[in-house]
C-alpha positions as CSV (number, residue, x, y, z in Angstrom):
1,X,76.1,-21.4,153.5
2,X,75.3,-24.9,154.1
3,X,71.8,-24.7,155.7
4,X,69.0,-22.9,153.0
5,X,66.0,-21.4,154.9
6,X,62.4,-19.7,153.4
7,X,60.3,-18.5,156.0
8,X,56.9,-19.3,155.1
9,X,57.6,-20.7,151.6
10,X,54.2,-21.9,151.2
11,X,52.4,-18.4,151.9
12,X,54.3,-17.0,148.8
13,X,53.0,-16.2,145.7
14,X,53.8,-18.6,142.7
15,X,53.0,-18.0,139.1
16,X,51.1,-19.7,136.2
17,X,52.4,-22.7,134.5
18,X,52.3,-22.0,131.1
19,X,48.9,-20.6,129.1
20,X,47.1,-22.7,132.3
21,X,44.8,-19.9,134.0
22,X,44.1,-22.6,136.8
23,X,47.6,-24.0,137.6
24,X,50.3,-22.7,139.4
25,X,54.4,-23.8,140.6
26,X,57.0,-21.7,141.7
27,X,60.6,-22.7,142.7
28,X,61.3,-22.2,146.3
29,X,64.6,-23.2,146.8
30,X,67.6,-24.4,144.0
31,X,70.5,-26.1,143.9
32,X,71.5,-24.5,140.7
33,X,73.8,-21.9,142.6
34,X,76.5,-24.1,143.4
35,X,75.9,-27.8,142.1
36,X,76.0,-27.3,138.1
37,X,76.3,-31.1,137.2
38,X,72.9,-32.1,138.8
39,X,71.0,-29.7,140.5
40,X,67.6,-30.0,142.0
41,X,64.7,-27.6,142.6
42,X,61.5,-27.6,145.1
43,X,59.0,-25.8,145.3
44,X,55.2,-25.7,145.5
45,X,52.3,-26.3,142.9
46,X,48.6,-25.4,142.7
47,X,45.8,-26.3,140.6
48,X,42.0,-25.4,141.0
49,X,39.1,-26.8,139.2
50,X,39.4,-26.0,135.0
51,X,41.1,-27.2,132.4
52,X,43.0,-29.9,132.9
53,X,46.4,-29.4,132.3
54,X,48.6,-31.6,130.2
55,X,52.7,-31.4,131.5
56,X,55.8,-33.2,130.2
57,X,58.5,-34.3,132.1
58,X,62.1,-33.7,130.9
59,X,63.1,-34.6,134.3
60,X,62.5,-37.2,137.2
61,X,60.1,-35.3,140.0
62,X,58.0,-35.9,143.2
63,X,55.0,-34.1,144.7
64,X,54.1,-34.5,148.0
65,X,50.4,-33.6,148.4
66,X,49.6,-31.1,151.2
67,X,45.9,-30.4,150.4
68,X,43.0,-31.5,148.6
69,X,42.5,-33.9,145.5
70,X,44.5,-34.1,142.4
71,X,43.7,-36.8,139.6
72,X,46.7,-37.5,137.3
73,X,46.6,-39.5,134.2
74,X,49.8,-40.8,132.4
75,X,50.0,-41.4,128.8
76,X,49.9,-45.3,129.1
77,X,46.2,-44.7,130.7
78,X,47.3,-45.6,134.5
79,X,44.9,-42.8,136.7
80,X,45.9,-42.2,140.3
81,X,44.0,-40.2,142.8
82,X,45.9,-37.6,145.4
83,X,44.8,-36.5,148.8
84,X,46.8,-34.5,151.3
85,X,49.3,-37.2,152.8
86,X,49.9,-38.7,149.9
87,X,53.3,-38.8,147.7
88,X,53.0,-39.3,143.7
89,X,56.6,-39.7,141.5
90,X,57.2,-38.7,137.5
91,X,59.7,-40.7,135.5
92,X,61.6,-38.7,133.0
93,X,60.2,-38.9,129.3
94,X,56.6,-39.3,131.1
95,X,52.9,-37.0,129.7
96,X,50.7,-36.2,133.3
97,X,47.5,-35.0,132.4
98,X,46.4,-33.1,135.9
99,X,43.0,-32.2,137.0
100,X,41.1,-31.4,140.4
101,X,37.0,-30.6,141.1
102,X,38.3,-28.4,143.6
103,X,41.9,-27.0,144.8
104,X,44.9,-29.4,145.2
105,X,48.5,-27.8,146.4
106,X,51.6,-29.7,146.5
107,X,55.5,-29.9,147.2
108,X,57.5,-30.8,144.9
109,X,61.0,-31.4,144.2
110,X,62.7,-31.9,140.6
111,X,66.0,-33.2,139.5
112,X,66.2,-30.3,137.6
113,X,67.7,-26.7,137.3
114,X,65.9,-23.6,138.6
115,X,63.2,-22.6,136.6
């Protein structure tokens, strides 16, 4: 089938990441199924106000921000801000320390197999 569709992806429920009681991301869709060599994954991600949460990337990845304000550190010390609009990329090999003073929810897509 050549065409993947989710009805209302964003509506479902996605788990923890990790010990994090305050951050959340869920694979939506995969391309592990048929394309072995170097699939990719999307799906959403959540985080409400709490501990910050500290995330490494074995893989390249983007996040599309769909609502509210996410501050993300790296480990050379560069700090960006997120709103809703707003598109944020992770080099593989990088430390992202996350945190939000409220909710932020994202879409993201990974070069990476399904989790």
């Amino acid at each position: 089938m050549p065409l993947y569709f989710k009805s209302q992806a964003r509506s479902a429920s996605i788990p923890p990441i990790g010990d994090y009681k305050n951050v959340f991301g869920g694979d939506s869709w995969s391309s592990n199924d048929w394309e072995k060599k170097a699939p990719i994954s999307a799906g959403f991600f959540r985080i409400e106000k709490g501990e910050p949460c500290v995330y490494y990337y074995e893989y390249d990845d983007v996040k599309f921000f769909i609502e509210g304000e996410c501050t993300m550190k790296d480990e050379t010390g560069q700090k960006v801000v997120a709103k809703a609009g707003d598109v944020v990329g992770f080099k593989k090999g990088s430390t992202v320390t996350f945190s939000t003073e409220g909710v932020a929810r994202a879409f993201f897509c990974g070069q990476r197999a399904k989790l």
